[in-house]
C-alpha positions as CSV (number, residue, x, y, z in Angstrom):
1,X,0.0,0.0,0.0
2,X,1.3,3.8,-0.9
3,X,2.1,6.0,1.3
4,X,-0.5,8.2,-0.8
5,X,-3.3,5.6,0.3
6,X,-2.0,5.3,4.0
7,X,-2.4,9.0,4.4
8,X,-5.8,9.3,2.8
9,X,-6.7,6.6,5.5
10,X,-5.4,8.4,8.6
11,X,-7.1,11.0,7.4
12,X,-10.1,9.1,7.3
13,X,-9.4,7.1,10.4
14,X,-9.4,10.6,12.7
15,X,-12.6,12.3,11.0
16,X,-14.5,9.1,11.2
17,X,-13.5,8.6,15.3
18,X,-13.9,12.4,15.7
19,X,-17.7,12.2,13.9
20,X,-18.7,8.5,16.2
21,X,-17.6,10.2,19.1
22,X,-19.5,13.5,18.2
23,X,-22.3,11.4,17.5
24,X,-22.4,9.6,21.0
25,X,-21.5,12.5,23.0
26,X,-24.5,14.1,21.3
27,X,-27.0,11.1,22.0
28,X,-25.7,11.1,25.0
29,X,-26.7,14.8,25.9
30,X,-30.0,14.4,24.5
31,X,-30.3,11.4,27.8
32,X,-30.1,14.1,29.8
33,X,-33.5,15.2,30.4
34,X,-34.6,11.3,30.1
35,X,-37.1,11.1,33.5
36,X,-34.7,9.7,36.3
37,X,-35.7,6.0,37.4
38,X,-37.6,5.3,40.4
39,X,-34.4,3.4,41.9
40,X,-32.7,7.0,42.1
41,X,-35.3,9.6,43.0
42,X,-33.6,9.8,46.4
43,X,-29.9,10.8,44.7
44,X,-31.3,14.2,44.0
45,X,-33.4,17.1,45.5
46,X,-34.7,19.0,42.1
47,X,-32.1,21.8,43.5
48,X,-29.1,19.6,43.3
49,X,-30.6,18.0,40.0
50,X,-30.7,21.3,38.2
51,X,-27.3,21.4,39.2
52,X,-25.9,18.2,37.6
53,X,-28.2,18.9,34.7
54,X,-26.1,22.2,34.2
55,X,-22.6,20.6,35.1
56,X,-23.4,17.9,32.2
57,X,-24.2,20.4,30.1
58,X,-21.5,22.7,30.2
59,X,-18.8,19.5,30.1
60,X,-20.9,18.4,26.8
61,X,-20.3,21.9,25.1
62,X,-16.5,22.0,26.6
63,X,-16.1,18.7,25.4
64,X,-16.9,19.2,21.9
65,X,-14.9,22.2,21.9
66,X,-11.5,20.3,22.7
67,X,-12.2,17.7,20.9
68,X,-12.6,20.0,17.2
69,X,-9.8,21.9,18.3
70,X,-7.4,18.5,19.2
71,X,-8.8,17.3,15.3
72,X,-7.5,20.4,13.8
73,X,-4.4,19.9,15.0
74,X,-3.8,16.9,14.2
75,X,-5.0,17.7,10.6
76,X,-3.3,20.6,10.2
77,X,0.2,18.9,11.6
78,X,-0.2,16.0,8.8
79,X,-1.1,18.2,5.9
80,X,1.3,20.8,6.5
81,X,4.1,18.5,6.9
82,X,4.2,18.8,10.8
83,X,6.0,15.5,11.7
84,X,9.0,15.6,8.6
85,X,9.6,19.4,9.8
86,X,10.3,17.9,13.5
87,X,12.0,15.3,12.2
88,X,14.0,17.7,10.0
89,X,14.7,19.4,13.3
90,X,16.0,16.8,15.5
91,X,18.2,15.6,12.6
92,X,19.9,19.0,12.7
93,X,20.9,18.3,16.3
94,X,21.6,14.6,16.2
95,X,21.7,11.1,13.8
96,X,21.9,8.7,16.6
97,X,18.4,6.7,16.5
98,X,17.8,6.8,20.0
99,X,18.5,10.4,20.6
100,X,16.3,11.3,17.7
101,X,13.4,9.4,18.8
102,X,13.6,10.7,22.3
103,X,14.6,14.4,20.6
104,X,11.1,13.9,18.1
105,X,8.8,12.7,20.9
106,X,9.9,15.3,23.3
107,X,9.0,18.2,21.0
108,X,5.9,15.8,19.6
109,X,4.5,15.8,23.1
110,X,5.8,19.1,24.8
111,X,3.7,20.9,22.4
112,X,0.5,18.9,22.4
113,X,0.6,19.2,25.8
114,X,1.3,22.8,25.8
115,X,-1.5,23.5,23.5
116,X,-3.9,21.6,25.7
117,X,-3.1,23.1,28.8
118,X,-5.5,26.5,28.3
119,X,-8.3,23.8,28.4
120,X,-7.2,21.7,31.1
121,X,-6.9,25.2,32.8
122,X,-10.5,26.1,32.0
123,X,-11.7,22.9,32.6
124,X,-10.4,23.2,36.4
125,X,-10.3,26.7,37.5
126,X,-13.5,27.5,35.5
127,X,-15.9,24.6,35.3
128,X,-14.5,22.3,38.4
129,X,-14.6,26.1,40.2
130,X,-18.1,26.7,38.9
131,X,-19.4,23.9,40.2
132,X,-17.8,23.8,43.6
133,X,-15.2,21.0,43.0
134,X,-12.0,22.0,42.5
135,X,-9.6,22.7,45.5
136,X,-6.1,23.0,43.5
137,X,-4.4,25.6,43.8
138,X,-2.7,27.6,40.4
139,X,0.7,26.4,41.8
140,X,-0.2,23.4,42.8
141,X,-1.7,22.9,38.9
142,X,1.7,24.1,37.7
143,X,3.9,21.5,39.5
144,X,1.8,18.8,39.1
145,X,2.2,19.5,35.1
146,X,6.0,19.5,35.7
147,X,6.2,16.8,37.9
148,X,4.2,14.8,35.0
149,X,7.0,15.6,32.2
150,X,9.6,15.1,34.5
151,X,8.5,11.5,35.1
152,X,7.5,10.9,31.5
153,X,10.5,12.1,30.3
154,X,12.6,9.6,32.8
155,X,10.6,6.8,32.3
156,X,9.0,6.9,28.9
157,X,12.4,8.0,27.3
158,X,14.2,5.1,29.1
159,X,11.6,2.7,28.1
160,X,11.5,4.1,24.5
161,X,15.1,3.8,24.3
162,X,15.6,0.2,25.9
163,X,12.6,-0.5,23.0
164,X,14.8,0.8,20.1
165,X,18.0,-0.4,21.2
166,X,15.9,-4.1,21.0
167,X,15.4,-3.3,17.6
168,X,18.5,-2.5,16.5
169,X,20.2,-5.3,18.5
170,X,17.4,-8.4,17.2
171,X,15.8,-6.1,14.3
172,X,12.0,-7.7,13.7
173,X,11.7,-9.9,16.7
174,X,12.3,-6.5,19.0
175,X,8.5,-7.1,20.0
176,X,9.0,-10.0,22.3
177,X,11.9,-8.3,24.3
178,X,10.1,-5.4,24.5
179,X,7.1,-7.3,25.7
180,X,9.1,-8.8,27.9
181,X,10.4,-5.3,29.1
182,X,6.6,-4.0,29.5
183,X,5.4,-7.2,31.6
184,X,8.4,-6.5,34.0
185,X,7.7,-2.6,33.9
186,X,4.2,-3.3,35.0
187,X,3.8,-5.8,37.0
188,X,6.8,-3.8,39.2
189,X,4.1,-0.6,39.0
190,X,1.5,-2.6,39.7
191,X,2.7,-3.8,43.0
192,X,4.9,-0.2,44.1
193,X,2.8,2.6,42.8
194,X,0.8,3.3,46.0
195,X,4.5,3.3,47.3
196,X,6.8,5.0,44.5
197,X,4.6,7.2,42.1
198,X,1.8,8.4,44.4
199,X,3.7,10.2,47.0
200,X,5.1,12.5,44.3
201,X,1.9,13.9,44.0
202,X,-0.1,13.2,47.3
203,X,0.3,12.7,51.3
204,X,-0.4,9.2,52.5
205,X,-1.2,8.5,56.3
206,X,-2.1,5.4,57.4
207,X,-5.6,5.0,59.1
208,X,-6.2,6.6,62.2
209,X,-7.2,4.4,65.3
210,X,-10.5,4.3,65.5
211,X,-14.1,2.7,65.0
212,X,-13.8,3.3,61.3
213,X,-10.3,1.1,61.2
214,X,-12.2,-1.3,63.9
215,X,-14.7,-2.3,61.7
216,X,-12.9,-2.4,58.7
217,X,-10.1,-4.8,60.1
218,X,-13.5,-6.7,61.5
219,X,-14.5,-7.2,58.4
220,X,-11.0,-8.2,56.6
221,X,-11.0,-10.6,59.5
222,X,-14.3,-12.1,58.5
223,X,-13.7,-12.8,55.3
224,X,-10.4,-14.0,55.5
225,X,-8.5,-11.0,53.5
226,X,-4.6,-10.0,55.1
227,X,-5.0,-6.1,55.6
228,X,-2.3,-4.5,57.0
229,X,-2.0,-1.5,54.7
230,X,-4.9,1.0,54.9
231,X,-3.9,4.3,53.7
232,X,-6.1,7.4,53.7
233,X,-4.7,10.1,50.9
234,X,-5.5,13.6,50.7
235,X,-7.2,14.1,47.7
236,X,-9.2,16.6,48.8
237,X,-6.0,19.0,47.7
238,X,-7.3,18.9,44.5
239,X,-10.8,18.2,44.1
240,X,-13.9,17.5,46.4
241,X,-15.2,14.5,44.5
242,X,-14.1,10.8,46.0
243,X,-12.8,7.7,45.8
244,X,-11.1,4.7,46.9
245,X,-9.0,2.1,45.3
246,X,-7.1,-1.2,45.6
247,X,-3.4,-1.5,44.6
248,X,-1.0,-4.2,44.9
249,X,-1.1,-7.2,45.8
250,X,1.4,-10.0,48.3
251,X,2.3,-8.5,50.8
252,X,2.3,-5.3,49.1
253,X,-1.2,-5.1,49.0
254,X,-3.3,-1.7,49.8
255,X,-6.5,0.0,50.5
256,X,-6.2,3.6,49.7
257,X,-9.6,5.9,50.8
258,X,-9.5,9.5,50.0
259,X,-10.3,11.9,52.3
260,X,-13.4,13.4,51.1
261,X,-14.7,10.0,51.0
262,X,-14.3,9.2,54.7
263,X,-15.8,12.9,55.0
264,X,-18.5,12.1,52.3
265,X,-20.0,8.7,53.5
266,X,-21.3,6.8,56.7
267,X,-18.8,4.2,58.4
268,X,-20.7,1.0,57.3
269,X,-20.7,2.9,53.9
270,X,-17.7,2.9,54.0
271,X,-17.0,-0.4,54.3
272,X,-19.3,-1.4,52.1
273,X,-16.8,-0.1,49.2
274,X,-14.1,-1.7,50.6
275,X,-16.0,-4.8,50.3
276,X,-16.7,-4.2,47.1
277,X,-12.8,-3.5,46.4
278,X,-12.2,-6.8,48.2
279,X,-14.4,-8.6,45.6
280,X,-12.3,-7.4,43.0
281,X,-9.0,-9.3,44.9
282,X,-11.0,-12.4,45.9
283,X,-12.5,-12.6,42.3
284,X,-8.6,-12.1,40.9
285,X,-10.0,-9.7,38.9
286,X,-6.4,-7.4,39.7
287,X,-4.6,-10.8,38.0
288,X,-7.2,-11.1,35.5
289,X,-7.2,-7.5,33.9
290,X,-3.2,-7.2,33.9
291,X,-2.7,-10.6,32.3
292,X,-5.7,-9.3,29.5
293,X,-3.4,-5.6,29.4
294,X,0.1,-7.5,28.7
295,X,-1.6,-10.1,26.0
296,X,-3.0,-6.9,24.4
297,X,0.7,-5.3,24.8
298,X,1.8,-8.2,23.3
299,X,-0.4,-8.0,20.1
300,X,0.4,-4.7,19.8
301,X,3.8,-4.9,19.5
302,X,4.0,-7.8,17.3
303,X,1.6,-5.8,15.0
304,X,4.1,-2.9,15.3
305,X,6.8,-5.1,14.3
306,X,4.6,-6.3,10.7
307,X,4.9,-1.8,10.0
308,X,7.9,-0.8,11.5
309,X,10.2,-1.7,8.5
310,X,7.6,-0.2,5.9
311,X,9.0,2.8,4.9
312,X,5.6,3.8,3.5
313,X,4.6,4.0,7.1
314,X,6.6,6.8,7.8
315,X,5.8,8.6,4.5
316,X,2.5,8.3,5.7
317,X,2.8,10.9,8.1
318,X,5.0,12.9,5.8
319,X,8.3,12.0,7.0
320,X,10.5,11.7,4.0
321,X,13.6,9.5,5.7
322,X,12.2,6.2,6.9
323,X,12.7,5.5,10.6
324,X,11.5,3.6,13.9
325,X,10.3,6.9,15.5
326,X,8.2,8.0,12.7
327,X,7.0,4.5,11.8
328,X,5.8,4.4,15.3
329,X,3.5,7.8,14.8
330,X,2.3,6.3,11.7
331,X,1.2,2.9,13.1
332,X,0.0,4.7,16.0
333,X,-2.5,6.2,13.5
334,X,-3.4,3.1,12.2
335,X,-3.7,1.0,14.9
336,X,-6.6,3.3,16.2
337,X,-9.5,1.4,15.1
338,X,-8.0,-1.5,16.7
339,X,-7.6,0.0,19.7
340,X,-11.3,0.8,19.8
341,X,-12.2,-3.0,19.3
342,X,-9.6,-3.8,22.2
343,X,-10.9,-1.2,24.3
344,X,-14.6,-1.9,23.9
345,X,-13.6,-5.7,25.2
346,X,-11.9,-4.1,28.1
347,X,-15.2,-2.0,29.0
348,X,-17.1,-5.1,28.9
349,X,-15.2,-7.4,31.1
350,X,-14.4,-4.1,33.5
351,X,-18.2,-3.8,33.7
352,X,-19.0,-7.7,34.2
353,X,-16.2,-7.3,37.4
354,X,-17.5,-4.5,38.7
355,X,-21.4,-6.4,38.8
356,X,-19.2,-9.5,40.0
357,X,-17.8,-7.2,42.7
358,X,-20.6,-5.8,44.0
359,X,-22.4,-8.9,44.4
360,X,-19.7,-9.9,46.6
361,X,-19.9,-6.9,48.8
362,X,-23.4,-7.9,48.8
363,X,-23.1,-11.6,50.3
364,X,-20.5,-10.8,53.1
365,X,-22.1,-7.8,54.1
366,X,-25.2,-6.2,52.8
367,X,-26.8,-4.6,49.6
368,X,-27.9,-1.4,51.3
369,X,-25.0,0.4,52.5
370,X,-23.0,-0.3,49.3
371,X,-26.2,1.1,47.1
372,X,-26.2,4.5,50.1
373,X,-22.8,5.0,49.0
374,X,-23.2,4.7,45.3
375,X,-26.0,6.8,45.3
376,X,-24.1,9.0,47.4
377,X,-21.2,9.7,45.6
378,X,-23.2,9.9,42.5
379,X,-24.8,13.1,44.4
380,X,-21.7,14.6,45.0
381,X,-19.9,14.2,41.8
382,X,-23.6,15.2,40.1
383,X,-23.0,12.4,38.0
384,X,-25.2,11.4,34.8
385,X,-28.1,8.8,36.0
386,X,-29.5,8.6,32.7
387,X,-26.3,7.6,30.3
388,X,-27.4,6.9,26.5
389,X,-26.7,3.0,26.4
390,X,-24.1,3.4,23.3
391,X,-22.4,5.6,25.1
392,X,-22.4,3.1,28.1
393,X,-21.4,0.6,26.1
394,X,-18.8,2.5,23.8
395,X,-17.4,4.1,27.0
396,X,-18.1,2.8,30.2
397,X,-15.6,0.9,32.5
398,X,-18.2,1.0,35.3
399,X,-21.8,-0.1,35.0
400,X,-24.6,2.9,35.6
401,X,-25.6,3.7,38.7
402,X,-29.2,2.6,38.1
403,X,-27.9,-1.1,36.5
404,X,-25.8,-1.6,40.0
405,X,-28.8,-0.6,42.5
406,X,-30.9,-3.2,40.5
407,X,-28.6,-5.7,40.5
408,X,-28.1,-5.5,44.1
409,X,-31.9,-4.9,45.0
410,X,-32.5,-8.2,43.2
C-alpha cells in the first residue's frame, strides 16, 4: 500500500473517530432530560438535580470544543508536513536513533501538551470552580504539570530507548523483548505505585485508630482477606469529589480511601466499598485484567513489528527518511480502530467485574449500604443517572448507577 493511500486513510481514520464520538456524545446529551428512574429519585433534591443537569451540560459543550480543536491539530500537523519538519529538526541536532526518537517525541508531546493546557486550565479553574469541585491551587496545577514531564520524560524516554535499542540489536523480533520489558515494567508498578509514584503527588497517612479502622479490620477478618496497609490520601487538595481504590497485591497489598470520602460517606458505607474493592482481589480480577493488558501489549507490539520496517509508514505521516520513531507515529495512526475493538472488550469485562464485585460486597455484608454509598457519591460528583446506552457501552468501564442498584436490590 502507498504512502499516498495510508495518508488518505489516517485521514479518514481521525474524522470518522472524531464524527462516532461527536455522535455519541450528542445522543448522550439528548439522555439528559430522560425522566430519572424510580431506583434514584432519592440521589437528588430538584435543587441539586438542576445542578448536575447544568454541570453535564457545560462538560458536553466544553467537550466538543476540545475535541474540534485536538482534530485540527492533528489535521493541520499532517497536511502541512508537521512530523517531517520535527524530524528535520532533531536531525539537525543529532543522527543517533535513539536520541532522535527521544529528541522527536519530546518536542511531539511538549507541544500537544502545551497546546492543551489553556483547556485543562479552564476545565479546572472554571468549570470544576463553577461547580464547587475544585480545591487545586494555580501552583499546585503548575507542578503537578511538571512533575508529570519530568517522570515521563525519565521513564517513557528510558523505556522508548531500551525499546529501540531491541530493535537495533534483534531487528523484527524487538517485539518480544520489548514485551518482555513492559510485563516486567508493569507488573513492578503494579505492586509499588501506592508506594513509589503516588507520593510524588499526594500525602499518604495510614488509618487513624479508631471505630472506622475497627470495623474495617472486622471485616477483613471475616472474610479471611490479610490487611495490614490502609492508607487514607489527601485528595481533597485537588478536588472535592471521592474515591477509593485497591493496589497491589502480596504483601504489598493496599487499601487507599480519600479523604473526602471518609468525610463524604457513613462508616458501614464505607466499608461497604471496601467490600466491594475486596471482591475485586477475591475474584482475581487485579490478576485477570493485567494478564488481559500484557496479552494486548503483546499483540500490539507484534503488530508494530509487521509496519515498523515499511518505509511507507513513515511517509505516511509525511516524513520523507524512513525511521523507527516516525513509523511508530504512523502505526500509531493506524492501529486506532483496533484500539477501539480492544478497548470496547476491556469496558465489557471491567463492567462484568464491577457487577461481580458488588455482588460480593453484597453476600458478606449487605446490599444497602453499598447502594447508600453509590448513590451518594453519584450526588456529589452530580454524575449522569440517565447515560445513553451506546455511550455506556462504547465508554463505560463502570456499569450505571441505576444497572448496580438493581442488581443488588434483586
Amino acid at each position: 500500500m502507498s504512502s499516498t493511500t495510508l495518508f488518505y486513510f489516517i485521514l479518514f481514520i481521525l474524522i470518522l473517530e472524531f464524527l462516532v464520538e461527536s455522535y455519541l456524545d450528542y445522543l448522550n446529551a439528548k439522555s439528559f432530560t430522560k425522566p430519572i428512574p424510580p431506583e434514584l429519585e432519592d440521589v437528588f433534591d430538584a435543587e441539586e438535580y438542576a445542578r448536575s443537569q447544568a454541570y453535564k451540560k457545560t462538560n458536553y459543550n466544553f467537550g466538543l470544543l476540545t475535541s474540534g480543536f485536538s482534530l485540527l491539530v492533528i489535521l493541520s500537523f499532517l497536511s502541512l508536513g508537521g512530523f517531517q519538519w520535527v524530524d528535520e529538526t532533531v536531525r539537525g541536532i543529532t543522527d543517533h536513533p535513539i536520541g532522535m526518537a527521544l529528541l522527536f517525541f519530546a518536542i511531539i508531546m511538549l507541544g500537544s501538551d502545551i497546546l492543551m493546557t489553556p483547556f485543562s486550565y479552564y476545565k479546572t479553574f472554571v468549570i470544576e470552580e463553577q461547580f464547587g469541585f475544585n480545591k487545586t491551587s494555580r501552583t499546585l496545577f503548575l507542578i503537578d504539570k511538571i512533575k508529570g514531564w519530568i517522570m515521563l520524560a525519565i521513564i517513557g524516554g528510558l523505556m522508548l530507548s531500551l525499546v529501540i535499542w531491541f530493535f537495533q540489536w534483534a531487528g523484527s523480533d524487538f517485539w518480544l523483548y520489548a514485551w518482555g520489558l513492559i510485563a516486567v515494567f508493569t507488573v513492578f508498578i503494579n505492586l509499588f505505585y501506592s508506594r513509589l509514584i503516588v507520593p510524588l503527588f499526594n500525602k499518604q497517612t495510614p488509618l487513624e485508630d479508631g471505630s472506622l479502622k475497627e470495623k474495617i479490620e472486622a471485616y477483613a477478618q471475616k472474610v479471611g482477606f490479610e490487611l495490614q496497609n490502609i492508607f487514607v490520601i489527601d485528595g481533597s487538595k485537588r478536588s472535592t469529589k471521592a474515591n477509593a481504590y485497591f493496589s497491589g497485591f502480596g504483601k504489598e497489598k493496599r487499601v487507599t480511601l480519600y479523604d473526602t470520602l471518609i468525610n463524604d460517606l457513613e462508616e458501614e458505607e464505607i466499608v461497604a466499598v471496601l467490600a466491594h474493592e475486596v471482591g475485586h482481589y477475591k475474584r482475581r480480577h487485579i490478576i485477570a485484567n493485567l494478564s488481559v493488558s500484557l496479552l494486548l501489549t503483546g499483540f500490539t507490539l507484534f503488530l508494530l513489528s509487521l509496519f515498523i520496517n515499511n518505509p511507507e509508514v513513515a511517509r505516511a505521516i509525511g516524513v520523507e527518511i524512513p525511521s523507527f520513531h516516525a513509523a511508530l507515529i504512523g502505526f500509531g495512526l493506524l492501529y486506532s480502530p483496533v484500539s477501539q475493538l480492544t478497548g470496547l472488550a476491556m469496558n465489557y469485562m471491567s463492567r462484568q467485574f464491577e457487577y461481580q464485585a458488588d455482588h460480593y460486597a453484597k453476600e458478606t455484608l449487605a446490599a444497602k449500604p453499598l447502594i447508600n454509598s453509590l448513590k451518594k457519591l453519584s450526588r456529589n460528583n452530580l454524575s449522569n443517572l440517565t447515560p445513553h446506552p451506546a455511550y455506556v457501552f462504547m465508554h463505560y468501564s463502570h456499569p450505571p448507577l441505576v444497572a448496580r442498584v438493581r442488581r443488588l436490590g434483586a
